[in-house]
PDBQT receptor file of N, H, CA, C and O in Angstrom, charges set to zero:
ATOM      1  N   UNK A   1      -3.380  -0.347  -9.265  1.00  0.00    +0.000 N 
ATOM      2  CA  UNK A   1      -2.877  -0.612  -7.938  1.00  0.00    +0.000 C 
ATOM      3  C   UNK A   1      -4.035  -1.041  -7.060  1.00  0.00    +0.000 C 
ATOM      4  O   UNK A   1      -5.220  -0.968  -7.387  1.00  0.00    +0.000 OA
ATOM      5  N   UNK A   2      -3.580  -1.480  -5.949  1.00  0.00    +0.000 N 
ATOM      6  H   UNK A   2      -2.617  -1.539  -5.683  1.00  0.00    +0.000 HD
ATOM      7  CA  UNK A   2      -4.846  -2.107  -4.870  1.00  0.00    +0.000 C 
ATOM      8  C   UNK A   2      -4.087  -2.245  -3.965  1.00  0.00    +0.000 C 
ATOM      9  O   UNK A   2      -2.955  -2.728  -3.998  1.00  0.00    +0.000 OA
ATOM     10  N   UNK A   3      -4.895  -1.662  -2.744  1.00  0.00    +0.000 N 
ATOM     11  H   UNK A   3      -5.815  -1.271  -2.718  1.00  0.00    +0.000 HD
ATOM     12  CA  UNK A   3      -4.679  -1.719  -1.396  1.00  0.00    +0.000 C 
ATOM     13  C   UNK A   3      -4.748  -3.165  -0.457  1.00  0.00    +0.000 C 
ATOM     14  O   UNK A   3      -5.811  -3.722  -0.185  1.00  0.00    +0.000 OA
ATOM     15  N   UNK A   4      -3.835  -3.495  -0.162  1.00  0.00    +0.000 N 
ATOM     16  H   UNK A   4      -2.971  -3.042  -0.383  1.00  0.00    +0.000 HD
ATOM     17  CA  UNK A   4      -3.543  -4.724   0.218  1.00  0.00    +0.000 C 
ATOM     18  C   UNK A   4      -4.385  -4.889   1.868  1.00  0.00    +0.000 C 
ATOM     19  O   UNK A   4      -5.551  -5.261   1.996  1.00  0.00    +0.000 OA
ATOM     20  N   UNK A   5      -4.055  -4.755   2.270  1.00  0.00    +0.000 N 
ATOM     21  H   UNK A   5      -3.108  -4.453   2.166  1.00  0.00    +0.000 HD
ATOM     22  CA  UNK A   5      -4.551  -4.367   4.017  1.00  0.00    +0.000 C 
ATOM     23  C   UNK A   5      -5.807  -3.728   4.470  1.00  0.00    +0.000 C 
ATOM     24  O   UNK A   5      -6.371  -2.820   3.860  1.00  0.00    +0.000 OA
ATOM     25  N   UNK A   6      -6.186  -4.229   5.514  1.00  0.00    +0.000 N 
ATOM     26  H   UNK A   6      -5.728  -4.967   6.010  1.00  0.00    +0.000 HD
ATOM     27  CA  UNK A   6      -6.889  -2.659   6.543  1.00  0.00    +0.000 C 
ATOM     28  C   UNK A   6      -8.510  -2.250   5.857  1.00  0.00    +0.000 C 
ATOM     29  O   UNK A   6      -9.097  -2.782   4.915  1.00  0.00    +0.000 OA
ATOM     30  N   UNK A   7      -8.852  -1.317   6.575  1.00  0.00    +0.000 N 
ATOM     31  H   UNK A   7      -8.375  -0.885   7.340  1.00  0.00    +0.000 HD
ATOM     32  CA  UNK A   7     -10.091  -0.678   6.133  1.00  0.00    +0.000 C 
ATOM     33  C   UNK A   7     -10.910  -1.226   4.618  1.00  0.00    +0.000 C 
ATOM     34  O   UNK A   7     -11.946  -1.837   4.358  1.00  0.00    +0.000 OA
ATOM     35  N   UNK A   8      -9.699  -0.569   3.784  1.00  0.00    +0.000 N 
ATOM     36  H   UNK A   8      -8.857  -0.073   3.996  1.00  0.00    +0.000 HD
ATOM     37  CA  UNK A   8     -10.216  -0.428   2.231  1.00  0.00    +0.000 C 
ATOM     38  C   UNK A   8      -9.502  -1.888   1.294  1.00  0.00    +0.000 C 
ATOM     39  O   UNK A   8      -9.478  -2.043   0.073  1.00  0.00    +0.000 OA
ATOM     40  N   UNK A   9      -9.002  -2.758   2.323  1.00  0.00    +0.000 N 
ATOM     41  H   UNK A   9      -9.022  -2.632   3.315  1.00  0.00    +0.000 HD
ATOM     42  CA  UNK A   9      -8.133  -3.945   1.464  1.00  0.00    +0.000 C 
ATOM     43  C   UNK A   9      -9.198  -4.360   0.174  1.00  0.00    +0.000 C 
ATOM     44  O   UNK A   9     -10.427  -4.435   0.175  1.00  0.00    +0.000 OA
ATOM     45  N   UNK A  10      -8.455  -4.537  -0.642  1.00  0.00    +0.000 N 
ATOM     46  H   UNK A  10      -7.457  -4.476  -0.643  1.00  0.00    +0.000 HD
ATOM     47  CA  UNK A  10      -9.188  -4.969  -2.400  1.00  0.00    +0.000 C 
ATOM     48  C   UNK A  10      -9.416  -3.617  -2.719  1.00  0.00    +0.000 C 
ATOM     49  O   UNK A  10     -10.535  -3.802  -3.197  1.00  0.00    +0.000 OA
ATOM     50  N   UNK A  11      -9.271  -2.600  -2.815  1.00  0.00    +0.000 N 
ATOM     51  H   UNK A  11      -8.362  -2.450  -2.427  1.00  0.00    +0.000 HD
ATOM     52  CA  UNK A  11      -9.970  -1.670  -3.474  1.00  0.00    +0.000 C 
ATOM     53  C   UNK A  11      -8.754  -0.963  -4.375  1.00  0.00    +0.000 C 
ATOM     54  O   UNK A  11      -7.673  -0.540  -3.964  1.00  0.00    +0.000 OA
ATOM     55  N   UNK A  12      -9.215  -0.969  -5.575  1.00  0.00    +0.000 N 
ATOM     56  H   UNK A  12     -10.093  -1.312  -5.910  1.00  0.00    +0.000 HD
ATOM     57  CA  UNK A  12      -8.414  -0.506  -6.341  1.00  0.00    +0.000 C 
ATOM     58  C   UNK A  12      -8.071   0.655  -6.836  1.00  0.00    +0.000 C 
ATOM     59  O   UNK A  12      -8.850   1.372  -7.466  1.00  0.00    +0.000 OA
ATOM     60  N   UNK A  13      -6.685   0.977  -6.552  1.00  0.00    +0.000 N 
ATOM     61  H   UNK A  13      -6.052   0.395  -6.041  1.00  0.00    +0.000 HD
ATOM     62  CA  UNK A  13      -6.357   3.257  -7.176  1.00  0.00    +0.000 C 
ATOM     63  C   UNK A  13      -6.111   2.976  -8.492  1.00  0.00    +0.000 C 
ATOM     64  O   UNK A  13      -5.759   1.975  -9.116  1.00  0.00    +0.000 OA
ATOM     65  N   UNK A  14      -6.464   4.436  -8.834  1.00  0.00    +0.000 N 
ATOM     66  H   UNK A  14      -6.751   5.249  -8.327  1.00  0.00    +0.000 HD
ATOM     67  CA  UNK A  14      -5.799   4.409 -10.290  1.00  0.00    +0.000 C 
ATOM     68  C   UNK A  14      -4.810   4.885 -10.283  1.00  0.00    +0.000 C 
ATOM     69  O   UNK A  14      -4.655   5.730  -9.401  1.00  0.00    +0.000 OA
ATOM     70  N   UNK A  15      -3.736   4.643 -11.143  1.00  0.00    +0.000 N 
ATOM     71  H   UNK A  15      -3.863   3.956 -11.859  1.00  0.00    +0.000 HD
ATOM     72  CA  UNK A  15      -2.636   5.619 -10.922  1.00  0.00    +0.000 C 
ATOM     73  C   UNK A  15      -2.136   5.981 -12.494  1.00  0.00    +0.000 C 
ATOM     74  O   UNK A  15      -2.275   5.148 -13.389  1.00  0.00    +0.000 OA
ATOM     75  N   UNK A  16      -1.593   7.192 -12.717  1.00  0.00    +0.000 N 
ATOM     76  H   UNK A  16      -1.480   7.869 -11.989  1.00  0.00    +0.000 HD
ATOM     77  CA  UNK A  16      -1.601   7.766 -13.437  1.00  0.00    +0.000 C 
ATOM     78  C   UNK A  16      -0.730   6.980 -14.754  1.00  0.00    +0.000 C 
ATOM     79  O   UNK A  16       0.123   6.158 -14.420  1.00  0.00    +0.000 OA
ATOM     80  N   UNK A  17      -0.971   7.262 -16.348  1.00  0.00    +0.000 N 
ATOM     81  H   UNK A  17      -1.664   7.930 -16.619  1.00  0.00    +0.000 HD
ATOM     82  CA  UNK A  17      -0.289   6.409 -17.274  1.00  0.00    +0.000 C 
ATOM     83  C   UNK A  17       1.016   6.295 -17.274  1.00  0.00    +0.000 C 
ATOM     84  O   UNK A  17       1.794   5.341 -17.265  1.00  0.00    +0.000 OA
ATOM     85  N   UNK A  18       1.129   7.551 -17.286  1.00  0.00    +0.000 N 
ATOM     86  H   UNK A  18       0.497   8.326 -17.294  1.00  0.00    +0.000 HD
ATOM     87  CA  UNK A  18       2.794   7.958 -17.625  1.00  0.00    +0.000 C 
ATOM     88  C   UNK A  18       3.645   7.957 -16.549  1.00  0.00    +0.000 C 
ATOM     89  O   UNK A  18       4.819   8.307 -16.662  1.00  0.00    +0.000 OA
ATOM     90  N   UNK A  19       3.061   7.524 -15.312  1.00  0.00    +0.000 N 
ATOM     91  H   UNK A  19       2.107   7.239 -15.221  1.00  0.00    +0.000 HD
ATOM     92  CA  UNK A  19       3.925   6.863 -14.373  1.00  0.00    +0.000 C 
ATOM     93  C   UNK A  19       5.374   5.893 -14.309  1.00  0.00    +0.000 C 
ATOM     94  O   UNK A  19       5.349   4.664 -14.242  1.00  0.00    +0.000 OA
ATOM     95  N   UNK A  20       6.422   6.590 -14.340  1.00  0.00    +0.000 N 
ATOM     96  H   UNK A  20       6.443   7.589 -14.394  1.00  0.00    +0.000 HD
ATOM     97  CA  UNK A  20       7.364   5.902 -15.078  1.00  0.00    +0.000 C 
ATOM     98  C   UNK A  20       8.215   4.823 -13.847  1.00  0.00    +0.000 C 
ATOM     99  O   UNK A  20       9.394   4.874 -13.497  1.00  0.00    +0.000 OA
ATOM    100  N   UNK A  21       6.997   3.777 -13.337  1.00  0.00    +0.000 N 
ATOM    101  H   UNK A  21       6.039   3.735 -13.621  1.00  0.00    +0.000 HD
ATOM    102  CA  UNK A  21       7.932   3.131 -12.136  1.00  0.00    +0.000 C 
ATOM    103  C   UNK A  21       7.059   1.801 -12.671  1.00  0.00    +0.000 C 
ATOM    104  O   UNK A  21       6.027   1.787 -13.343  1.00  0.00    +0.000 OA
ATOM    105  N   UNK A  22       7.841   0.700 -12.133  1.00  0.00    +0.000 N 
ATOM    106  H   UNK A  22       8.679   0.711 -11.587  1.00  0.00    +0.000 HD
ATOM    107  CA  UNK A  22       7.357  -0.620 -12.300  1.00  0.00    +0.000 C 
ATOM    108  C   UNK A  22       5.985  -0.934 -10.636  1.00  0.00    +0.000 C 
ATOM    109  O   UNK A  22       6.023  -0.643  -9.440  1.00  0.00    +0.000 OA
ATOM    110  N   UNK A  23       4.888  -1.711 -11.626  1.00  0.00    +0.000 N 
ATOM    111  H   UNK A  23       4.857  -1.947 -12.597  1.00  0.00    +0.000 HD
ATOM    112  CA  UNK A  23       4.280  -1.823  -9.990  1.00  0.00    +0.000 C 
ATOM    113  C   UNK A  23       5.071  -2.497  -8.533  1.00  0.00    +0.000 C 
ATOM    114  O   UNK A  23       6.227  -2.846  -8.771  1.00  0.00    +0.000 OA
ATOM    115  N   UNK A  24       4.798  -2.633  -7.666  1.00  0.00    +0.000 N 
ATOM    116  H   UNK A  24       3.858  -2.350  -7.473  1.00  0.00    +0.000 HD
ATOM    117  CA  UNK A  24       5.198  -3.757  -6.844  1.00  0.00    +0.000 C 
ATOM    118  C   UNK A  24       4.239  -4.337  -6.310  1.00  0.00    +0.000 C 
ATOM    119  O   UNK A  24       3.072  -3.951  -6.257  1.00  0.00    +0.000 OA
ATOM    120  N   UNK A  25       4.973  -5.861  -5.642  1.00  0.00    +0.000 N 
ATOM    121  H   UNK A  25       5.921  -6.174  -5.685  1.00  0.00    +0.000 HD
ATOM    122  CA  UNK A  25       4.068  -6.940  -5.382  1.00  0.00    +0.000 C 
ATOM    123  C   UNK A  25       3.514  -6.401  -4.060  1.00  0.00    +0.000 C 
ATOM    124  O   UNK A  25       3.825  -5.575  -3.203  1.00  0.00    +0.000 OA
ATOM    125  N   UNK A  26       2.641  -7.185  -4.293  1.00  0.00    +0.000 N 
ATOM    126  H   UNK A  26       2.388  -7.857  -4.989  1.00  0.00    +0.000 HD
ATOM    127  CA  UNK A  26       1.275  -6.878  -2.333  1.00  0.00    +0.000 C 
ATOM    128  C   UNK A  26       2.509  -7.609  -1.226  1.00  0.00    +0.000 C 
ATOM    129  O   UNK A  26       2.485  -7.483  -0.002  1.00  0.00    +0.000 OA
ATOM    130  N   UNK A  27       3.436  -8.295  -1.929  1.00  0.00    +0.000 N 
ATOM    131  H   UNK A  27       3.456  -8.398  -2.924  1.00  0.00    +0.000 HD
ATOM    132  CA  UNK A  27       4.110  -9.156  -0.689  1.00  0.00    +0.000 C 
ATOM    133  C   UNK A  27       4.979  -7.757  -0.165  1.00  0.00    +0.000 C 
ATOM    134  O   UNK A  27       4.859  -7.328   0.982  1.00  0.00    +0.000 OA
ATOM    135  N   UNK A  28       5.905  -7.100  -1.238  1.00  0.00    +0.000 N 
ATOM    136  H   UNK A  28       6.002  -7.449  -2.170  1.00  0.00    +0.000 HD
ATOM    137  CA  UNK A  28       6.788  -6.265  -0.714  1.00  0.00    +0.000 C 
ATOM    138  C   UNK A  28       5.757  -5.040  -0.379  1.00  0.00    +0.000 C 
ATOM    139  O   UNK A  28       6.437  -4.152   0.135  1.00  0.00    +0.000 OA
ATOM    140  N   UNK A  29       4.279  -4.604  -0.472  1.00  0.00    +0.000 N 
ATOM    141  H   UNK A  29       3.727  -5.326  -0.890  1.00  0.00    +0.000 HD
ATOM    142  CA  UNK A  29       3.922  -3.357  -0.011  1.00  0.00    +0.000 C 
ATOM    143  C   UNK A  29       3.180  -3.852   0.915  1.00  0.00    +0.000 C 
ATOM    144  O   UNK A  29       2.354  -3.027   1.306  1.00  0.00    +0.000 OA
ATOM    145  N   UNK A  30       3.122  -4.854   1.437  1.00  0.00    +0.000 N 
ATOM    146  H   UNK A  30       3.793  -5.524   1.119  1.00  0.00    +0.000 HD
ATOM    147  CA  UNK A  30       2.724  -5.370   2.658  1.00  0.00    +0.000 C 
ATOM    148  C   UNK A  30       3.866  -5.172   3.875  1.00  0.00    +0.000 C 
ATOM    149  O   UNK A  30       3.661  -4.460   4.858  1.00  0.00    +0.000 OA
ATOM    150  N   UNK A  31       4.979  -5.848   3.663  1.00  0.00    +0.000 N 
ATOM    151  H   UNK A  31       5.146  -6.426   2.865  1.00  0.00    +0.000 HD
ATOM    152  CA  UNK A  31       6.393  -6.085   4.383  1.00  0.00    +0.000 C 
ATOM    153  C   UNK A  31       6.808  -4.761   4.418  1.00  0.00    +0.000 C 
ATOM    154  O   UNK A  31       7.564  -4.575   5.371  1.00  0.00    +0.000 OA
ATOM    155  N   UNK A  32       6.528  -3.388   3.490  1.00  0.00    +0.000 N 
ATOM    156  H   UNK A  32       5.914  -3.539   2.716  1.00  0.00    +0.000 HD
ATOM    157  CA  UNK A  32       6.837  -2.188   4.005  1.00  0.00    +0.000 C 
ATOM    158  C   UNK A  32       5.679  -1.504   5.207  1.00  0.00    +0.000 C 
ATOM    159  O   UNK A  32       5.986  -1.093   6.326  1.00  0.00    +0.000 OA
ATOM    160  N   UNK A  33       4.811  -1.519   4.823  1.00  0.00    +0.000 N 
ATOM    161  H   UNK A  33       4.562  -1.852   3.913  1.00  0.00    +0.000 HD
ATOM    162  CA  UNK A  33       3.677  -1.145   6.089  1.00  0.00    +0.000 C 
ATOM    163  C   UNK A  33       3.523  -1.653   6.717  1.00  0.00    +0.000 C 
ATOM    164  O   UNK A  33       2.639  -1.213   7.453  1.00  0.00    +0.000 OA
ATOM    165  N   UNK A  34       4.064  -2.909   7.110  1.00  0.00    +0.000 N 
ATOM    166  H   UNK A  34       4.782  -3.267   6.512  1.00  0.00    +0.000 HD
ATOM    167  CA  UNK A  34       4.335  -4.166   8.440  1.00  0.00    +0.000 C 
ATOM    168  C   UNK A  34       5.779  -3.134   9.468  1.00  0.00    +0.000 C 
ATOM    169  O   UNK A  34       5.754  -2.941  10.684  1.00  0.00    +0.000 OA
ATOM    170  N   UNK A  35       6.729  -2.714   8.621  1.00  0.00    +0.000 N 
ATOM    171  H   UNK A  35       6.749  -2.871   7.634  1.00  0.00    +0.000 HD
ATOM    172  CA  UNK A  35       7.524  -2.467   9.126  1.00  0.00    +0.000 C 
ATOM    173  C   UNK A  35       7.256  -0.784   9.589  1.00  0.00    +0.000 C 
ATOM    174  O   UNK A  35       7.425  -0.367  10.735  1.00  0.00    +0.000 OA
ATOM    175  N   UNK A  36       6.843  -0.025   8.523  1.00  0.00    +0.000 N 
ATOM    176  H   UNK A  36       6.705  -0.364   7.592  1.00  0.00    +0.000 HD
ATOM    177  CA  UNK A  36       6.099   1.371   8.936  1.00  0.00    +0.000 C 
ATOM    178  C   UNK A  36       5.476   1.203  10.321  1.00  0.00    +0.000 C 
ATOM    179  O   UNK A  36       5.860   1.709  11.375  1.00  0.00    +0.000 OA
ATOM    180  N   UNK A  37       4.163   0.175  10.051  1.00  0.00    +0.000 N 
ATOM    181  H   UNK A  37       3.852  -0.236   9.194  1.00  0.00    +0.000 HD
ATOM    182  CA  UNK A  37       3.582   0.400  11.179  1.00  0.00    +0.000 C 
ATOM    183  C   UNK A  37       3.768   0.242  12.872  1.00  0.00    +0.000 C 
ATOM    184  O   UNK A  37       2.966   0.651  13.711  1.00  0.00    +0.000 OA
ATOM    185  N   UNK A  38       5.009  -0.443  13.124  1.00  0.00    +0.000 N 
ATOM    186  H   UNK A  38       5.661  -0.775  12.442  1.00  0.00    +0.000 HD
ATOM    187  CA  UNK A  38       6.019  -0.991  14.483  1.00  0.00    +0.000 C 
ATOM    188  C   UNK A  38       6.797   0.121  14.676  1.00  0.00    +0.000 C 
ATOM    189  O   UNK A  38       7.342   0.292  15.766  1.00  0.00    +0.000 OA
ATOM    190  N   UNK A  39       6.987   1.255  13.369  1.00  0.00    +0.000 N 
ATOM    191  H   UNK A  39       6.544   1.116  12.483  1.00  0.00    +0.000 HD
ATOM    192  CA  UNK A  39       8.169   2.679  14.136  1.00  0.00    +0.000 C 
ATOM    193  C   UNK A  39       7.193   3.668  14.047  1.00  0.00    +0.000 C 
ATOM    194  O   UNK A  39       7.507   4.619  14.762  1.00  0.00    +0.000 OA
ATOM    195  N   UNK A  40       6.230   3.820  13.514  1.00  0.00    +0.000 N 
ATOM    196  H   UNK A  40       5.975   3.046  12.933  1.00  0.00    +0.000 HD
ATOM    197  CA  UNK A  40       5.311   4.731  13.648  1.00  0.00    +0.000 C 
ATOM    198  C   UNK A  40       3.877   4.908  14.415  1.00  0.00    +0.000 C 
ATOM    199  O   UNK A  40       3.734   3.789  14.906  1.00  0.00    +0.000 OA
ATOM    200  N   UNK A  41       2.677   5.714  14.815  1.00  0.00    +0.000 N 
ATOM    201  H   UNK A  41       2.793   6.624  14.416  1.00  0.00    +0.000 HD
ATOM    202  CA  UNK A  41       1.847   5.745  15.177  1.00  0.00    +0.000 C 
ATOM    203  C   UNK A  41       0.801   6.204  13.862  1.00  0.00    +0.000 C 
ATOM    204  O   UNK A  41       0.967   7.339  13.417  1.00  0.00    +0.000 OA
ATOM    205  N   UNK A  42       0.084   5.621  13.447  1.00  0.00    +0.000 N 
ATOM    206  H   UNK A  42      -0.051   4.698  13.809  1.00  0.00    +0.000 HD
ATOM    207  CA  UNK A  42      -0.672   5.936  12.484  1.00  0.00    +0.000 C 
ATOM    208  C   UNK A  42      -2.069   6.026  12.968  1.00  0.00    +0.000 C 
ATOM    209  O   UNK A  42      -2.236   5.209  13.874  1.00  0.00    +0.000 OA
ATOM    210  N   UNK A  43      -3.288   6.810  12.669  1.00  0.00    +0.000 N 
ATOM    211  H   UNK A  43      -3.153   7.474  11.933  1.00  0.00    +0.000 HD
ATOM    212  CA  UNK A  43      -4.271   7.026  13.423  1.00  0.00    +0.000 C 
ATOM    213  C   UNK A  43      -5.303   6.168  12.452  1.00  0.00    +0.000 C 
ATOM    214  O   UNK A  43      -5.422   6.294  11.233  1.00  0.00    +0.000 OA
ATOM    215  N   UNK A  44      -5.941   5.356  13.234  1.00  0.00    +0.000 N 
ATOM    216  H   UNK A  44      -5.845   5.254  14.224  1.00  0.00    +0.000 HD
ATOM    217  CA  UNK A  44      -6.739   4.161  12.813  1.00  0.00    +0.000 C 
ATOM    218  C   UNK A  44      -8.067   4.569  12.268  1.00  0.00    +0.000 C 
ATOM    219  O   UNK A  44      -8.926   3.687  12.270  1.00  0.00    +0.000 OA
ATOM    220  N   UNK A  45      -8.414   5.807  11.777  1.00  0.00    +0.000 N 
ATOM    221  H   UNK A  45      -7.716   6.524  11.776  1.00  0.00    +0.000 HD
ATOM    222  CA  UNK A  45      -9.770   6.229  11.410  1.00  0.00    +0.000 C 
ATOM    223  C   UNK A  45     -10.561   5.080  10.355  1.00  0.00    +0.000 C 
ATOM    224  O   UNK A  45     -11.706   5.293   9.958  1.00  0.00    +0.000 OA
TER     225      UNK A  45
């Protein structure tokens, strides 16, 4: 996985093997934290 955005954008998590979910694209985990971030207050550290 890799962080699309912000501070740490390009940096890559590991995520565990046996993780039983398909990845998703940077377009749709972008378009969710686009939309997170307009109903929420998130603290910009």
């Amino acid at each position: 996985m890799r962080i699309v955005s912000g501070k740490y954008k390009s940096k890559r998590i590991i995520a565990p093997d046996n993780l039983p979910v398909r990845p998703t694209t940077d377009r749709a985990k972008e378009s969710l934290f686009n939309i997170l971030e307009n109903r929420y207050f998130f603290d910009s550290k």
